[in-house]
C-alpha positions in Angstrom: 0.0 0.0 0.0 2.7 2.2 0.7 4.4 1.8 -2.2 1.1 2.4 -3.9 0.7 5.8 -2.8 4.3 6.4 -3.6 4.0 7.4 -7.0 1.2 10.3 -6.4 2.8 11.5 -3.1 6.0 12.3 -5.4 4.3 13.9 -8.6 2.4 16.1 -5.6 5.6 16.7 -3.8 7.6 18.1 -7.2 4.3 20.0 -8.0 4.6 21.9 -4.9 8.5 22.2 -4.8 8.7 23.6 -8.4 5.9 26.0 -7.3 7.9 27.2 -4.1 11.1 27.8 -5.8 9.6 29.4 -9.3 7.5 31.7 -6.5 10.5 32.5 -4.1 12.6 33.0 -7.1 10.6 36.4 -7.7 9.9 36.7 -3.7 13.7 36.8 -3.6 14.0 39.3 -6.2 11.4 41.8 -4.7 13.3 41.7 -1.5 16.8 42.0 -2.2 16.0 44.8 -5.4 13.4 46.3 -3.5 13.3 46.0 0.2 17.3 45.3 1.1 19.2 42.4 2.3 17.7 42.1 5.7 14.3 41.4 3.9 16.2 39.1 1.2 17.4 37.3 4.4 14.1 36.5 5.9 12.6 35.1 2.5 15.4 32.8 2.3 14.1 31.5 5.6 10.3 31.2 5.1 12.0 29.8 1.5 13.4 27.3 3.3 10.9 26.2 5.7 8.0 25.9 2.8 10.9 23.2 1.2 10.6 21.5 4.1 6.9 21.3 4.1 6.6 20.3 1.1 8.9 17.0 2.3 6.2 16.7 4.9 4.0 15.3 2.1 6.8 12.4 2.0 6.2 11.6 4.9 9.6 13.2 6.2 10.1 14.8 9.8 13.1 16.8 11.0 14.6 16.8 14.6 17.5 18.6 16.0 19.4 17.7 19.1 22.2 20.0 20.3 24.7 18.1 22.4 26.6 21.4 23.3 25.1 25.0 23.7 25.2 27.0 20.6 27.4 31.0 21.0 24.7 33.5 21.5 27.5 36.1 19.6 30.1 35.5 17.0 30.8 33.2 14.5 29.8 29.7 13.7 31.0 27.2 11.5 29.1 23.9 10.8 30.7 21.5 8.3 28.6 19.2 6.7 28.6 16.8 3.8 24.7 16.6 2.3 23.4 14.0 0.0 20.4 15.9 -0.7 18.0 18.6 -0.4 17.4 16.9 3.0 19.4 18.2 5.0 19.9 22.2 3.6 16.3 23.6 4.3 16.4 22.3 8.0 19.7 24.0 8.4 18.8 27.4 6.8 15.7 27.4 8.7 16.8 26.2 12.2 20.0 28.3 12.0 18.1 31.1 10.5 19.5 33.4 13.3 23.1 32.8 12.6 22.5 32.9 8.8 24.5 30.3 7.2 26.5 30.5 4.2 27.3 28.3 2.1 30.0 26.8 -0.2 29.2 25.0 -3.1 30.1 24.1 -6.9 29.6 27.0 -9.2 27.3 24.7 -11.1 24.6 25.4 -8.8 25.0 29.2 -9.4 22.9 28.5 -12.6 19.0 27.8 -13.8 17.8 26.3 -10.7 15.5 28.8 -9.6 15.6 30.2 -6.0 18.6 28.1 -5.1 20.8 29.8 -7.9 19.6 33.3 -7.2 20.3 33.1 -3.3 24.1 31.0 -3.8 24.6 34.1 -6.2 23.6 37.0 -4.0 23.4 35.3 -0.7 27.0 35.6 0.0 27.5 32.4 -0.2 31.4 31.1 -2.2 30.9 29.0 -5.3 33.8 27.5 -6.4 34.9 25.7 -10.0 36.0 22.4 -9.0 37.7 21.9 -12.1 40.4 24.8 -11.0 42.4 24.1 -8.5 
């Protein structure tokens, strides 16, 4: 049975993530063009956490356990190695107050809506992997 509803649970869950990110891609745009970087900031967040409900219709539920108590001030550097778009939206939106950053292949920086337009003005470091 499970495996039945697969199928429709997917082709609903890429309806509604193509929809967020074609939307937020001009949501994005407004902010940072219009409204600055702090409001560019915050749609990257609610961005983020409409990803991650659209993964709710897979079924999929986050949890976060800090083992060690997070700085209030300063810097913060988490190092991680994703597989896939799992693990990205739960970061951006539970770290939302320390606004990550990320590094990634200059690939990405391209015709993936919403994702490319916040790696390019994000301030996040794409990289050519090809150049050393």
């Amino acid at each position: 049975m499970a495996r039945l509803l697969a199928y429709p649970l997917t082709a609903l869950y890429l309806l509604c993530f193509g929809m967020v990110l074609v939307v937020f891609h001009a949501v994005q745009w407004v902010c940072l063009n219009l409204l600055g970087y702090e409001a560019h900031k915050r749609s990257v967040s609610l961005l983020n956490l409409c990803i991650m409900r659209c993964t709710h219709l897979l079924g999929t539920r986050y949890s976060i356990r800090y083992t060690d108590p997070l700085p209030e001030h300063g810097p913060l550097i988490l190092v991680t190695n994703h597989q896939s778009m799992y693990d990205i939206p739960p970061i951006i939106w539970y770290f939302r107050k320390y606004h990550p950053k990320f590094v990634s292949k200059k690939e990405l920086g391209k015709g993936i809506p919403s994702v490319s337009y916040n790696l390019r003005h994000g301030g996040s470091a794409l990289i050519d992997r090809r150049d050393r």
